[in-house]
N, C-alpha and C positions, 0 to 999 in steps of 0.2 A: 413322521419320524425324523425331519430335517430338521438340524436343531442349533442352537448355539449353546455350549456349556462349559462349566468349568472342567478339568480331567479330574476330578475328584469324582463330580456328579457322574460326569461318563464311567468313571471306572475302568477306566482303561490300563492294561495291562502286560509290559513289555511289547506291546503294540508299534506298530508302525516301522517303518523306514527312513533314516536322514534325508531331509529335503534341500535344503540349503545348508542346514548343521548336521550337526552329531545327536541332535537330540531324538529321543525316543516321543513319540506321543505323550506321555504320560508325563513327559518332562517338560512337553511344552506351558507355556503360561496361559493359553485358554486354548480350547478343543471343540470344532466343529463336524459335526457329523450329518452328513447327507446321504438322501436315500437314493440310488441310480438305480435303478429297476434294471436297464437293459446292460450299464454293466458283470456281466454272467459268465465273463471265461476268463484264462488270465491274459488272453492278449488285450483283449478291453481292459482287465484292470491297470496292464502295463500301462498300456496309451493315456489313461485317465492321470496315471501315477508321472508320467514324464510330463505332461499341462501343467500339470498342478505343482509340481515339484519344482520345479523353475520360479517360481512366484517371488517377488521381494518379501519377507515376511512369513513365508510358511516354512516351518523348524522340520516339520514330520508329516507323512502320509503312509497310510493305510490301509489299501484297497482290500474289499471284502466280498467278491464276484460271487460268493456261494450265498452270502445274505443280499447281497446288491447293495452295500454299504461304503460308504469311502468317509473315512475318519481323519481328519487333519489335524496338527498341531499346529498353532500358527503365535505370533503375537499381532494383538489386536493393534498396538500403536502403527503398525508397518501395514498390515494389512484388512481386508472386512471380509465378512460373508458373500456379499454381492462379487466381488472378485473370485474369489475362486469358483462360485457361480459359474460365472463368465467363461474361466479356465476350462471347467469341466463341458460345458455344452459346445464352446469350439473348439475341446476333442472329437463331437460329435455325440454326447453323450444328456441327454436331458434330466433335469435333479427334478424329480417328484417334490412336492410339496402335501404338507398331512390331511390335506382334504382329499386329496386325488387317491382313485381306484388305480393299483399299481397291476392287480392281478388278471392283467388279459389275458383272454384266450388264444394261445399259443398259435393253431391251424388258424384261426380265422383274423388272425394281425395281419397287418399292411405287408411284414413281409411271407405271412404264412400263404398267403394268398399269391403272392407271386410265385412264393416255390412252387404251389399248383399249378398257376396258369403256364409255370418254368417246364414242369413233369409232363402237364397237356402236350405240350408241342414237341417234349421230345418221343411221347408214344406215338404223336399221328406221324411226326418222322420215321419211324420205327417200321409202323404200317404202312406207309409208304413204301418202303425202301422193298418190305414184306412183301406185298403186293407186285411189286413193282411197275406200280403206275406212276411213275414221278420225272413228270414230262421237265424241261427248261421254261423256267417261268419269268427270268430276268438276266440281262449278260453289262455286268460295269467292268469298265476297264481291261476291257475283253478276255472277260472271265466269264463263263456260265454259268449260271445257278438254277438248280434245278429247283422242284419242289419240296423236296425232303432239306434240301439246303439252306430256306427263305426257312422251313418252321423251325430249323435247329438254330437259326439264326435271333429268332422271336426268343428261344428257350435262353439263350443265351441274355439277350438285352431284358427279359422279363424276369429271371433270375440274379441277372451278373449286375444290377441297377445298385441293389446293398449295398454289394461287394465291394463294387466300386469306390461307391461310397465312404464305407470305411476304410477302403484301403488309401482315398485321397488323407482322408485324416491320421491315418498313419502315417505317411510320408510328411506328412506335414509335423507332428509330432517326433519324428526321425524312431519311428518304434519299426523296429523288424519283426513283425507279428506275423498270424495267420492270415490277417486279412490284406496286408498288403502282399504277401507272397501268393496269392488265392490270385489278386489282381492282375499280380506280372505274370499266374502262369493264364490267367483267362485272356486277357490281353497280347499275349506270346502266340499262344493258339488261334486266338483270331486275326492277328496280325499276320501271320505264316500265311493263312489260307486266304486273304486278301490280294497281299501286296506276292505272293511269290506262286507264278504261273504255275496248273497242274497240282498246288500241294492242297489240299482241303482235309483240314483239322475241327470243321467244327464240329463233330461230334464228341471231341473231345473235349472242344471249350463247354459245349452244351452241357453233358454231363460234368465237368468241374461244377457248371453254375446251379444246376439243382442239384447232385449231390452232398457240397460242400451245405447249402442252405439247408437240405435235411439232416445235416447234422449239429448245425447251429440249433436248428429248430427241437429237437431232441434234445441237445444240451439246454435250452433253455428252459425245455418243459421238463425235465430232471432235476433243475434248478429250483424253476417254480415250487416242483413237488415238495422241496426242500425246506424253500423260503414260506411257504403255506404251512408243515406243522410246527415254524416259529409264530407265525399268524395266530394258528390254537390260541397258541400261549395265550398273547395278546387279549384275544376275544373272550379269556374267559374273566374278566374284570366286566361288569357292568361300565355302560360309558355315563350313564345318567346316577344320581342318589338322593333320596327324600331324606331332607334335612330339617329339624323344627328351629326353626328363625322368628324371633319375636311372637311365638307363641302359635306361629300359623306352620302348616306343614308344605316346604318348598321344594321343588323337583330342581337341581343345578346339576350341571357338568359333576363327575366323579372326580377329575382332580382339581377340582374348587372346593371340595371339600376341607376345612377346618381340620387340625388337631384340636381336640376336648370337645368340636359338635356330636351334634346325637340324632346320627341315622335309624331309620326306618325300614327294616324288610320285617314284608309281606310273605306269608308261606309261599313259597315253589319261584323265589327270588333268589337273583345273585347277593351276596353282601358285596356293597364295590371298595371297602376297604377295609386293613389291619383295625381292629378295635376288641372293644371288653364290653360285653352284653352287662346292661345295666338295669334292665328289665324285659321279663319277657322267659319263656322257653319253649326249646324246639330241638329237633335232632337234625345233625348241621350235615352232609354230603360233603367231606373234605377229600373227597380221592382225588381234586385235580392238583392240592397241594401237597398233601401229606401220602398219598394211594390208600386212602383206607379205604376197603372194600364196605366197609359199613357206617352208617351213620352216626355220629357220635353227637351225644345229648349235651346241650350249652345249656348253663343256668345263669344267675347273676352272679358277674367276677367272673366269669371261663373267657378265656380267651377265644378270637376267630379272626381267620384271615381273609382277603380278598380273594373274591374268585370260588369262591365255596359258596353253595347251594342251599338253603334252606328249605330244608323240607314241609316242616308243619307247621309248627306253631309262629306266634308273633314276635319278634325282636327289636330294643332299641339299642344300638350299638355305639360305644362311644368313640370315637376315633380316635386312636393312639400313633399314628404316622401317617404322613401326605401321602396320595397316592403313586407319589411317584416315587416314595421307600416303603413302600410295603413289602412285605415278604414275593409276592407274585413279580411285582415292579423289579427284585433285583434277583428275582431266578431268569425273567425274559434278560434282563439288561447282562447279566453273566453267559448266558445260553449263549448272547447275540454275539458279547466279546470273546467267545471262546475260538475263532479264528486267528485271533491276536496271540496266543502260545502255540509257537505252533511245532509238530512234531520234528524229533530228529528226522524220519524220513521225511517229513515236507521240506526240511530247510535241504538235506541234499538235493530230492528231487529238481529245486529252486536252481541251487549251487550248477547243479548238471545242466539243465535247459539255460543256461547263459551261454553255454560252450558249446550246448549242441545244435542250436539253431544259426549260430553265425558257422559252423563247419559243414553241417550239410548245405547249408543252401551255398557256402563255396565249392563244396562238392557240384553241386546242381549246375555250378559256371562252368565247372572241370570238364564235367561227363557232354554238356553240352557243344565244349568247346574243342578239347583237344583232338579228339577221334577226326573230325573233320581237316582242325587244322594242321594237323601233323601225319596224321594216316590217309586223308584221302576218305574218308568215310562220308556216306550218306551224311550231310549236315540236318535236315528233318527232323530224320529216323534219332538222331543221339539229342536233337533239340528236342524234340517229345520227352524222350529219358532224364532231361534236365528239369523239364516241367514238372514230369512225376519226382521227383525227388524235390522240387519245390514246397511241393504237395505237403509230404511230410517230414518236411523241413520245423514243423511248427510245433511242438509235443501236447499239443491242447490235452488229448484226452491222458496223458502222462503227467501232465500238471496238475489238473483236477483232481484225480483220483486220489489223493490224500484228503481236502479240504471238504469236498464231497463227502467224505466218509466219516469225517470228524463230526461236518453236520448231523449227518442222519444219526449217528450212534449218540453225541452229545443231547440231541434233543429227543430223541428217546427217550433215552436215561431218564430225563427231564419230568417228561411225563407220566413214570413212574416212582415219582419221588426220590432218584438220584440226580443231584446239580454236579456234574463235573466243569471243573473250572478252565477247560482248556485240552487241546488234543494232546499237548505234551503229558500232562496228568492223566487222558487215557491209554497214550503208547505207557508213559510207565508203569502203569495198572496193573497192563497186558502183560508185564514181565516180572512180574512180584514173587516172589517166593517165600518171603517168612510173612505173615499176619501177623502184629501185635497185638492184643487187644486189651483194654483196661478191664479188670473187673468190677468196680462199684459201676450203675448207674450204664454199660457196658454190657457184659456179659447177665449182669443181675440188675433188677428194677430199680435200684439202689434205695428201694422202700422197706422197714423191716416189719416182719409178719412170723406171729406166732406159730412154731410148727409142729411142737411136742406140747402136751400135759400130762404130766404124773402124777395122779391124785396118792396120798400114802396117809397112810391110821384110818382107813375107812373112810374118807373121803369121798364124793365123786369128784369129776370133772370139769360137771357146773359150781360143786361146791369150790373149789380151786378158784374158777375163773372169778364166781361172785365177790370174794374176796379181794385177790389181785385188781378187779377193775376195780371195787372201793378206793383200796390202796393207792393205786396208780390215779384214779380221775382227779387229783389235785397235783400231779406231777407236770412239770413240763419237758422230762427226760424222753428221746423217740423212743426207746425201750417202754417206755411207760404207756405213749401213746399207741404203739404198735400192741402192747397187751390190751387196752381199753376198746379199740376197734376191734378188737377180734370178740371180746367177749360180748359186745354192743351188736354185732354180725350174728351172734351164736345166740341169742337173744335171752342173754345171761342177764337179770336184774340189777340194778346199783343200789347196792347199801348203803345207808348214812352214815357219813364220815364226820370223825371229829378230834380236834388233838393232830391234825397232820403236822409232821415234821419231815424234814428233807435232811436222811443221815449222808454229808458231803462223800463222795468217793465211797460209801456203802451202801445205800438203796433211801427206802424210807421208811417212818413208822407212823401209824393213826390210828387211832380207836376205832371199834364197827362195832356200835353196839354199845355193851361195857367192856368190852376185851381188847386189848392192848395187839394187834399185828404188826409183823414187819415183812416185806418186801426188799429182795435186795440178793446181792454176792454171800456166795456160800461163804465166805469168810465171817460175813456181818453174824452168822448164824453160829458157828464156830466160835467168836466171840461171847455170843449167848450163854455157851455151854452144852452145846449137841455134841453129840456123839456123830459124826455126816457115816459112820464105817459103819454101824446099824440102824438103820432108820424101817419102824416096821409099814409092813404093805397094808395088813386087814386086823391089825387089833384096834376099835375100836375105843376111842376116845386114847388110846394109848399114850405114854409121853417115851419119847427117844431119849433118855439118858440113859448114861455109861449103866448105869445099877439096871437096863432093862435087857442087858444083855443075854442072860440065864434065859429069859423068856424068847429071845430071839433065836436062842438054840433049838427053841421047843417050835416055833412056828413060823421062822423064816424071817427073814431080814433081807432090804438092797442096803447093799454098799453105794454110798452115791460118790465116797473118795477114789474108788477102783475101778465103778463099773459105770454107773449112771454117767455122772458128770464127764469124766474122761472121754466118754463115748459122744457124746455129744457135743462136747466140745471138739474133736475130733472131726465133726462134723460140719466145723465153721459155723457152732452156734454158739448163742450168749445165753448164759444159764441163770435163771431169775429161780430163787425160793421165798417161799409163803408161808407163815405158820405165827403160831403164837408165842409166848415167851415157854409155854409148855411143850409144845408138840406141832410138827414141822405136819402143814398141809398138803406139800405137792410142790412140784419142779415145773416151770415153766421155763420152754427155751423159744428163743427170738433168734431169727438171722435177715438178713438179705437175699429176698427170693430170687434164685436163677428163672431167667425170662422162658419163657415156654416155648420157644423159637431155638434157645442157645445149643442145646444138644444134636440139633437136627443141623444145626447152621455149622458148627465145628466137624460136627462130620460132613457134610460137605466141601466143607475147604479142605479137609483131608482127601478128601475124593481126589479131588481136580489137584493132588499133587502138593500140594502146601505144609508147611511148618506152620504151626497154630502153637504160639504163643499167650502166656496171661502176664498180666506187668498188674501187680496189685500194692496197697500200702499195706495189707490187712498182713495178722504176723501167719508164720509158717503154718501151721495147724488150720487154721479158718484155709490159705490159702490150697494146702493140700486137698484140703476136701472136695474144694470146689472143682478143683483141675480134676479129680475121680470120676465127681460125679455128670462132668462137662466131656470127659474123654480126651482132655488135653495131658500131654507127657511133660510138657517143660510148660514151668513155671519159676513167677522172681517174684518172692515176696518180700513184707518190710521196705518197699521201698517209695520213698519220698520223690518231688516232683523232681527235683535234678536226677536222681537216684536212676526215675523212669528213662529222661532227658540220656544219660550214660549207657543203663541197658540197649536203648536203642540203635545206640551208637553202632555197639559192641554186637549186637545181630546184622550190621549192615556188612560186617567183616565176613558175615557170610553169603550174603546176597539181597537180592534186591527187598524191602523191608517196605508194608504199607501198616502205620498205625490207627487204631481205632480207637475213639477216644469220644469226652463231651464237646470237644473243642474249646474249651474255657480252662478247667482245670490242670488238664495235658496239653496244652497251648504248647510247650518247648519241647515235647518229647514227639506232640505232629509236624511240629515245624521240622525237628531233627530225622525221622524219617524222610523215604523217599519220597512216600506220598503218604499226606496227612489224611483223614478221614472222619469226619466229625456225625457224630449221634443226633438223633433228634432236633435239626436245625433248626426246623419250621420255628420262625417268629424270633430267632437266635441272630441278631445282626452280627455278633463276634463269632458264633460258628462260621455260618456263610461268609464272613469277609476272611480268617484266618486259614480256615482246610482249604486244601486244595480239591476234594472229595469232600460235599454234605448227605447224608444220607438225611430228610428232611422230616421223616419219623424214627423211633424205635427200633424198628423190624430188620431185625440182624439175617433176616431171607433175603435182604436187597444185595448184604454183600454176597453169595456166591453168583446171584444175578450181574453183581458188578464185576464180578469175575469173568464170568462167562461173556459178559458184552465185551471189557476190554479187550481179552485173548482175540475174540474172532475179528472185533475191530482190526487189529494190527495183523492178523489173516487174511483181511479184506485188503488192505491198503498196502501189504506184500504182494496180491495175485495182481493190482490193480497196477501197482508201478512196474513188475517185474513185466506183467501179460502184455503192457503197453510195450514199453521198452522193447519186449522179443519183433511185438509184429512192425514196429517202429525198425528195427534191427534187419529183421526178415528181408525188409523192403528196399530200405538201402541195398543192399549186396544182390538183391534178386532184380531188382527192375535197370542197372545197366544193363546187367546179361542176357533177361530172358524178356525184354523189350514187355514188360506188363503193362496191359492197357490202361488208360488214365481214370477210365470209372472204376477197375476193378480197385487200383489205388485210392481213390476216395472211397470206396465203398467197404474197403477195407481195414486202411490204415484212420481213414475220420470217422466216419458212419456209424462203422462195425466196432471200435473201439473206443467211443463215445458212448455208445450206446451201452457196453459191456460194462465199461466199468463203473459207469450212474446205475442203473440194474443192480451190480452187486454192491454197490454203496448200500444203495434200497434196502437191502436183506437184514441190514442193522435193524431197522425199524421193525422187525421180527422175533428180534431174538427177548424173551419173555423171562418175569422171574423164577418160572416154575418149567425153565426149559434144562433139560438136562444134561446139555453137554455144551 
C-alpha cells in the first residue's frame, strides 16, 4: 500500500496539514503514501507528523492512525521517498512495504507478550503481599526490597521497556504525547521509591506499566478491527487474471491487466476487473459492489465490475479500466481518504486537545509542586497526585473517538453499497432536514412503459396492441419503443408493415395490411376529423363521426375530451391513439414507471422526520400526479437544470438540504446542496467523483438506511467526545482531593475509556438497511 503518486491518482482531498508551507496535500506537486501499521493513536500520529514535517521539501502531511496511513505532499526536486522513510522510522515508527503481513495478532506481539509477562508479576506480587509471605530478598543503597518489591519491579521493566521507548522518541521529536508523559510518570514513580528513603511507589509505577500497555493494546486491536473491514474491501478483487495473449490463455497479476484485453472467469470466480462481457453468459453475485441480494444475469454488451462473483456460466470479459480505476479500486481508494474531510467535531475535538494537554500537565507541575512548597505538605503524597494527572494529561481516547467512528460507519456504508466521501459528509447527513429528490430516473425508472389500453368499436386489447406495435416497430420515438416492448412481453403478434411514414410532432402513419392506420396525439386524430367528445365502446365496426351521435345517445359513448384523456393525463401519462382513417381503435397511455421502492422510501423519510421534496422538469399535471401517488406534498415542476440549481437554493433557507439526483444531469443543483447524493453510481466515474454521497445502485431503501446511519453516527461521536471529556474532567478535580490511586486512574480514565469509546464506534458496523430506527 506504500506507494509514490501523483495527487490526482491519490485523490486526495482537502487532506493534510502544512509542513513547511501552506499547502494542503492535494496541492502538493507529487503525493506519497505510506502504510505505518503501528502508527494507531494520535500521539503516534503527532510524533510521525512532527519527523516528517520538518523535512526540506515536504509541503503537507497527513497522518491516518485509524487506517495506519501517513499521506505526504512533498516536491520530488527537494526531496525522495527513502527520506521520509528515514524520518518516519527515527520517529520510531516502521513503513510496511506491500509484500508484508501488517496484520499481527495483537496478544501475542512483542509488546502483547510483555504486557503479559508485565500482568504475571504484578498478580504474584499481589499474592504475595496476599499471602504475606514476602520475605527481603535484596537491600541497594540501603534500602530493602522485599519479594513483592523485586516482581513489581520485573512488572515494571517488562511492561515499561515500550514505554520507554516511545517516549525517548517523543522527546526527541519534542511531541508532548502519551507516551512521553506515561514515561515521566513511570520514571517519577520509580525514581521516588529508589533514590528517597522509606517512600516505595512501585506498585504504582507497576501498574502505570501494564495498565497503560492494555490499553494501547486494546486501542490497537480496535484499530486493527477497523483497518481489517478496509482489508474486505481490498480482498474482494481477485490478485491473479487469465488473459488470452497470442492465442494462449495466460494467468498475470490483476493489475497487468490491459484495457481492451479479454479475460477469462470460470464459474464460482472472482472477475478481477471493470469490463463488458463479449461472450459467454452467467448470473453475476454483485452484492459486494452494488448489494444486490440476487444475481443478476450478464449477456453479451452488459456490463461487470471487479470484485463480483460469477456464479455459473462461462465469461470473456473485455477490460474497460486498469485495475487500479475500477469502480472497486476507487470505492477502497475514497473509503481510505475519507479521514482527510474531517468533521466539524473532529476539528474542535483537535482544536481542544492542543490546549488541553499543555494545561493539565502544567497542572500536574502545580499539584505536584506547590502543596509542598508553600504549605508544608507531604511532598510524595501531592507528587503521586501530579503523576496521576500526568496520566490524563493525554486525551487519546477523546481524540479518537471521532475518527474511529468515521471509520466503522464510513466503511459500512461501504459494504452496503453507500460510498460516503468523508466524515464531514456524514456529520452533515446526520443533520439533514429537507430531501430533494429528482424525479426522472430518481424517484421513477426513468424507462417508459405501457400502463393503460382502451380498446373502443369493439376491439379488444390484443387487437389495439397488434396494431400499435405494427405502427410503432418502425419508429424510433421511446413512446414507440415503450409500446412495442410491451405488446412483444404480452405476446401480441407483428403485423406487416408498409407505407410507414413519421407524421413530425404528430405520431405516425403505415399501412397493415391494405388499410391505412395512424398512431399518434389526439390532435393528429382531431385533424382526421373525429368526433374525440363521442367515441363508441362496443358498436361494432362502428365509425366515430359527428353524424354518429344520435346512436351514441341510444348506446353509450366515452368522452375522451372530458373524461378519458384528461384523466390520464392527469395522471402523468402520455396518451397515444390508434385507429384508421374511419374509426378510432383504442387509447394507449405510456408514462415513467415509479420504482417499486419509491412509496415505501418517502414514507420513510417522513417517518424519521424529514421534508420530502420532488424537483422535476416534467410540466405541472405529470408532476402532480406523481407527488399523489408517491405521498409527497411539495413539489416544483417545469423546471430546468439551473431552475433545480435555484430551487435548491431556496430550501436551504430553510434548513439543512440533501439532494438526490443521477449525478450527471443534476451535477449544479448536487453540488448547490449540502450534501449531494448521486443514483446508481456503480461503473459512473462522474457520479463517484462529483457527490459527496453515491448511492452505487438504484435502491432508494439505502437512503433511509443512510439516514439512519448518519444520525446515530453523530450520536456515537457526541457520547464518545462528551463521555470522554466528563471522566477526563471527573479526574482532574477528583484526584488532587480525594488522592485516587494511580491504577484506578489508568484503569479508568485509559483503559476504561478507550476501550468504551472503540466499542461504541463498533456499533456503527450494525446499524442495517432494514433497521428501523
Amino acid at each position: 500500500m506504500s506507494d509514490d503518486c501523483t495527487t490526482e491518482s491519490c485523490g486526495c482531498d482537502d487532506a493534510g496539514t502544512a509542513g513547511t508551507g501552506a499547502e494542503s496535500v492535494a496541492d502538493a506537486p507529487a503525493t506519497l503514501r505510506l502504510d505505518v501499521p503501528d502508527m494507531d493513536c494520535p500521539s503516534c500520529a503527532s510524533k510521525v507528523e512532527g519527523a516528517v514535517s520538518g523535512l526540506s521539501g515536504v509541503l503537507a502531511v497527513d497522518p491516518r492512525p485509524t487506517t495506519g496511513t501517513l499521506v505526504v505532499g512533498y516536491d520530488p526536486e527537494a526531496t525522495d521517498r527513502e527520506t521520509v522513510v528515514a524520518a518516519v522510522e527515527g520517529a520510531g515508527y516502521a513503513v510496511r512495504d506491500d509484500d508484508e503481513d501488517g496484520d499481527e495478532a495483537v496478544w501475542t506481539s512483542a509488546r502483547g507478550l510483555k504486557t503479559i509477562a508485565s500482568g504475571a508479576f504484578v498478580a504474584l506480587a499481589l499474592l504475595v503481599i496476599l499471602v504475606r509471605v514476602n520475605p527481603v530478598v535484596v537491600t541497594v543503597l540501603d534500602q530493602s526490597y522485599a519479594l513483592s518489591d523485586v516482581l513489581l519491579l520485573g512488572a515494571v521493566v517488562a511492561g515499561g521497556q515500550v514505554i520507554l521507548r516511545n517516549g525517548y522518541y517523543s522527546a526527541r521529536t519534542l511531541s508532548l504525547d502519551i507516551d512521553f508523559l506515561m514515561t515521566a510518570a513511570i520514571l517519577a514513580a520509580t525514581g521516588i521509591t529508589v533514590f528517597v528513603p522509606g517512600e516505595n511507589l512501585l506498585i504504582e509505577a507497576a501498574s502505570l506499566a501494564f495498565l497503560f500497555n492494555v490499553a494501547e493494546l486494546l486501542e490497537r486491536a480496535s484499530v486493527q478491527r477497523a483497518r481489517r473491514s478496509l482489508d474486505d474491501l481490498l480482498d474482494l478483487a481477485p490478485d491473479t487474471a487469465v488473459v488470452r495473449r497470442d492465442g494462449e490463455q495466460v494467468e498475470i497479476p490483476a493489475d497487468e491487466v490491459r484495457v481492451g484485453e479479454v479475460v477469462l472467469v470460470q464459474p464460482g470466480e472472482k472477475i478481477p476487473v471493470d469490463g463488458v462481457v463479449r461472450d459467454g453468459e452467467s448470473a453475476v453475485n454483485q452484492a459486494p459492489i452494488t448489494g444486490e441480494s440476487v444475481p443478476v444475469d450478464k449477456v453479451r454488451g452488459d456490463e461487470v465490475y471487479a470484485g463480483t462473483v460469477n456464479e455459473q456460466g462461462y465469461l470473456e470479459v473485455e477490460t474497460t479500466s486498469p485495475a487500479g480505476e475500477s469502480t472497486l479500486a476507487r470505492i477502497v481508494d475514497l473509503v481510505t481518504d475519507a479521514q482527510s474531510n474531517k468533521t466539524e467535531r473532529e476539528r474542535f475535538v483537535e482544536r481542544f486537545a492542543q490546549y488541553y494537554t499543555p494545561l493539565v500537565t502544567g497542572l500536574a507541575v502545580l499539584v505536584a509542586a506547590v502543596p509542598p512548597l508553600f504549605f508544608g505538605a507531604d511532598w510524595v503524597h501531592w507528587a503521586v497526585n501530579g503523576i496521576g494527572l500526568l496520566v490524563i494529561a493525554c486525551p487519546c481516547a477523546f481524540v479518537i473517538s471521532t475518527p474511529v467512528s468515521v471509520v466503522s460507519a464510513v466503511t459500512s456504508a461501504a459494504k452496503r453499497a453507500v460510498l460516503v466521501k468523508g466524515g464531514d459528509r456524514l456529520e452533515t447527513m446526520g443533520d439533514v432536514d429537507i430531501v430533494a429528490l429528482d424525479k426522472t430516473g430518481t424517484l421513477t425508472t426513468g424507462e417508459l412503459a405501457v400502463t393503460d389500453v382502451v380498446p373502443l368499436n369493439g376491439n379488444s386489447e390484443e387487437d389495439v396492441l397488434r396494431c400499435a406495435r405494427g405502427l410503432e416497430s418502425r419508429s424510433e420515438h421511446p413512446i414507440g419503443d415503450a409500446i412495442v416492448a410491451h405488446a412483444a412481453r404480452n405476446g401480441v403478434e407483428h403485423r406487416d408493415v408498409s407505407g410507414f411514414e413519421s407524421l413530425t410532432g404528430e405520431g405516425v402513419k403505415a399501412t397493415l395490411g391494405d388499410v391505412p392506420h395512424y398512431a399518434g396525439k389526439p390532435g393528429l386524430f382531431t385533424d382526421l376529423g373525429f368526433d374525440l367528445d363521442h367515441v363508441h365502446l362496443t358498436t361494432e365496426g362502428g365509425v366515430s363521426r359527428p353524424e354518429m351521435r344520435r346512436q351514441c345517445e341510444r348506446e353509450g359513448c366515452l368522452d375522451l375530451v372530458e373524461d378519458t384523456i384528461p384523466r390520464l393525463q392527469g395522471e402523468g401519462k402520455t396518451v397515444v391513439l390508434v385507429g384508421t382513417e374511419d374509426a378510432l381503435e383504442g387509447v394507449i397511455a405510456v408514462s415513467d414507471t415509479i420504482r417499486d421502492d419509491a412509496v415505501e422510501t418517502v414514507a420513510a423519510l417522513r417517518e424519521r422526520g424529514l421534508s420530502v421534496v420532488m424537483l422535476t422538469g416534467d410540466n405541472e399535471g405529470t408532476a402532480r400526479a406523481v407527488a399523489e401517488q408517491l405521498g409527497i406534498d411539495e413539489y416544483r415542476a417545469d423546471l430546468l437544470p439551473e431552475d433545480k440549481t435555484d430551487a435548491v437554493a431556496e430550501l436551504k433557507e430553510q434548513g439543512t438540504v440533501a439532494m438526490v439526483g443521477d449525478g450527471v444531469n443534476d451535477a449544479p443543483a448536487l453540488a448547490t446542496a449540502d450534501v449531494g447524493i448521486a443514483m446508481g453510481a456503480a461503473g459512473s466515474d462522474t457520479a463517484i467523483e462529483t457527490a459527496d454521497i453515491a448511492l452505487l445502485t438504484d435502491d432508494l431503501s439505502r437512503l433511509p438506511y443512510l439516514v439512519d446511519l448518519s444520525r446515530k453516527a453523530n450520536s456515537v461521536i457526541r457520547q464518545n467526545v462528551w463521555g470522554s471529556l466528563a471522566v477526563k474532567a471527573a479526574l482532574a478535580v477528583l484526584i488532587p482531593v480525594f488522592a485516587i490511586p494511580l491504577w484506578l486512574v489508568v484503569l479508568a480514565g485509559d483503559v476504561g475509556m478507550t476501550t468504551a469509546v472503540t466499542g461504541n464506534a463498533m456499533r456503527l458496523a450494525r446499524v442495517a438497511p432494514d433497521e428501523a430506527d
